[in-house]
C-alpha positions, 0 to 999 in steps of 0.5 A: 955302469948304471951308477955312472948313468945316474951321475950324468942324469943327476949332473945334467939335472943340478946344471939346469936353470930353474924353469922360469916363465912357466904358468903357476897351476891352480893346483896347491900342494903342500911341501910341509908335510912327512907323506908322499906327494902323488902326482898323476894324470895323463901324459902331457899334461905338464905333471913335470913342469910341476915338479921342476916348479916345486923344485923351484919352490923349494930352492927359493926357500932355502933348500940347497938344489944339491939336496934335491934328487929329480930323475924322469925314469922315462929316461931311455938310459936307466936299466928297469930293474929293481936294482937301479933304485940303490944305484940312484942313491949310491950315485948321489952318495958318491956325488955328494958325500957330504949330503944327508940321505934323511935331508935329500927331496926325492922327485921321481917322475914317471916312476911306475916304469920301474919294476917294484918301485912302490916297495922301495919307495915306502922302503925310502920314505921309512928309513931315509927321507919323509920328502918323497915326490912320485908322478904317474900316468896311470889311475891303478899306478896311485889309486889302487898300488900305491894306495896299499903299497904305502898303506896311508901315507901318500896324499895324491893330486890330480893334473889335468891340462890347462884350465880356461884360467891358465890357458889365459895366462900362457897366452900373456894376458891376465884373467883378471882384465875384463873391463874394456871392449878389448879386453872382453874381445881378446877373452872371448877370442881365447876361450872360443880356441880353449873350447875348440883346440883344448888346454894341452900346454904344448899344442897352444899357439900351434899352427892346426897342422902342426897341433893336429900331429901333437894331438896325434901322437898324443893318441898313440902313445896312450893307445900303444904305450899305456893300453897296448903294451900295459895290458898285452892287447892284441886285439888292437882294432877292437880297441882303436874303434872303442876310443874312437867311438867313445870320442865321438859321443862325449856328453852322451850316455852310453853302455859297454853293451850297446857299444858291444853290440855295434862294434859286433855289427861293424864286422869286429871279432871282440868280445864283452869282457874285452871291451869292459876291461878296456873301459877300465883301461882308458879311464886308468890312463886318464883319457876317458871318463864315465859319469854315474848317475846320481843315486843314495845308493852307492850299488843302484850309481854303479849299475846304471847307464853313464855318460861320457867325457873325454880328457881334452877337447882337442883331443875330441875334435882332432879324433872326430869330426862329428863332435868338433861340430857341436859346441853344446857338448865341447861345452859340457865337456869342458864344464866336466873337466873343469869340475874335476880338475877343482876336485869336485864329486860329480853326477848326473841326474836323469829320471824322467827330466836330465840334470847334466851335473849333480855336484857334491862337496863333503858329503852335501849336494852344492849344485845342480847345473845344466849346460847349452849353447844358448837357452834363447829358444823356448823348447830348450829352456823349458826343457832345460829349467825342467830339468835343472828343477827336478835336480835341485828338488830330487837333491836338495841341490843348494845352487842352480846354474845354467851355463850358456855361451853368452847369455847372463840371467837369474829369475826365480822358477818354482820356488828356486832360483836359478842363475844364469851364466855365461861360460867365459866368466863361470870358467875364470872365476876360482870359486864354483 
């Protein structure tokens, strides 16, 4: 039966449009080449409409749609089992016998639902077809297996939600247009909900009650489906109190320990271990990030303390009210995302002074940026030049950036240069 269910998923597939109207994300992946294409991050983010954008692509390009293999294994028709895979293949067969396996592309989305998918999809990659697209939601799925599974043959690319770029274009207006008063007003308008309300595509345009219920259940599909259900938890009070602590504290430092040590205090029976491995767990998921310090040495980066950060602010300001009140650190975390969504090698330097981001391209220390609200107050410049300062000069840093809300500078202080931006243009321009 299950090739049956394969020919109706694949009929409906071959009878849907083309998506049409959606945002182009700023994200290239290439469609000439023989490796598998990994696509991951977390759930929401749009890694489907991407795949039906590339699939888009390919058509356009000549490629006849009935060469094109799409399943969301995520569908609740499909049997998890191993077996399923060959069905897939025999049903499109049957369909379409007069197509080539080797000439087929093959877009599996969400496909770590599937037992042993990664054995046959290097078994699809070696025999049948060099065009094979897989999606994830989980950091182990393609970081660790796949990387083994398929011993060097994939390239993978990390989707985030919306940049401040594309949030722009969903609301219809073009990042471009920056020279009128109302022109200027409307960005500023878009960027003040961008930082706020975050850049998951289905919860734009939103009245709050309704964006409140998305970003909800958004948590709790991560929390049970990708936390609980993965790892067996069952210590689930333990780990709810964990993210939301986590969320509540994004651009602070912060250590497993310390959080050990106050989860015990609050009355929770959980352990050390527990919560090092449920650190693990949610940046695997793409809902956390911990940033190390900045260090030569690669073993003194993983020993020290961290900082946090969180995939998406509005899933921060929906989960605590406390964060939703400091735009200085929605900034920063804002900036976070946004670095690595352009793939950048982040740090943070503090020794003595703070230096929020150290960023390293191919080896070599670019930037050293700082971030706040506003520097108009002289304690909090001082101590924000110091800072950015010492970074340039303990790295060797090529650039110094402050980003600011509104506040556009540059002056020269001990010898370095430092430019000051506001954050509405640092986030449009495609080059940092």
């Amino acid at each position: 039966m299950t090739v049956d269910v394969f020919k109706t998923i694949l009929r409906e597939f071959y009878d849907e449009p083309l998506v049409d109207g959606v945002v182009a994300r700023d994200i290239d992946i290439p469609l000439d080449t023989d490796m598998v294409l990994s696509v991951i991050g977390c759930r929401r983010a749009g890694k489907t409409t991407l795949l039906k954008q590339l699939v888009k692509q390919l058509v356009e390009e000549g490629v006849d749609k009935r060469q094109i293999v799409f399943v969301n294994f995520e569908d609740e028709r499909i049997d998890r089992r191993k077996e399923s895979f060959d069905e897939l293949l025999l049903a499109h067969a049957e369909l379409y016998s007069d197509i080539d396996a080797g000439d087929c592309w093959y877009f599996f989305d969400e496909v770590q639902e599937m037992p042993d998918w990664e054995k046959f999809v290097r078994r699809l990659h070696e025999h049948k077809s060099k065009h094979v697209v897989v999606t994830g939601s989980n950091a182990r799925f393609l970081s660790r297996e796949i990387a083994s599974s398929l011993r060097g043959r994939t390239i993978s690319y990390e989707v985030f939600p919306f940049s401040f770029r594309e949030y722009v274009q969903y609301a219809g207006f073009d990042p471009s247009k920056q020279h009128t008063t109302k022109d200027k007003a409307m960005l500023r308008k878009l960027f003040d909900s961008f930082l706020h309300q975050g850049g998951f595509p289905e919860t734009i345009n939103q009245v709050p009650s309704v964006r409140n219920k998305i970003l909800r259940s958004y948590l709790d599909v991560m929390m049970y489906r990708d936390l609980i259900e993965r790892y067996a938890v069952r210590n689930h009070e333990a780990l709810k109190a964990f993210i939301v602590k986590r969320l509540a504290n994004i651009g602070k430092e912060f250590s497993v320990h310390k959080t050990y040590l106050e989860l015990k205090s609050a009355g929770f029976e959980v352990s050390k271990d527990f919560l090092y491995a449920a650190n693990d767990w949610c940046e695997e998921i793409y809902l956390l990030f911990s940033l190390r310090q900045y260090h030569e040495s690669t073993v003194k980066q993983q020993t020290r303390i961290r900082k946090n950060y969180a995939i998406d602010n509005g899933l921060v300001g929906n989960t605590s009210f406390r964060a939703s009140e400091d735009i200085g650190r929605f900034l920063e975390n804002a900036v976070f995302l946004d670095l690595r969504r352009n793939g950048k090698e982040v740090f943070f330097l503090k020794e003595g002074k703070e230096c929020d981001f150290i960023v390293r391209i191919n080896g070599k220390v670019e930037l050293a940026i700082q971030v706040c609200k506003s520097i108009m107050d002289s304690d909090t410049r001082i101590r924000e030049i110091e800072g950015l300062i010492q970074g340039v000069k303990r790295t060797g840093a090529a650039k110094a950036v402050i980003i600011t809300l509104d506040e556009e500078d540059i002056f020269e202080e001990q010898g370095v240069v430092v430019h000051v931006q506001p954050a509405l243009k640092w986030f449009l321009q495609k080059e940092k």
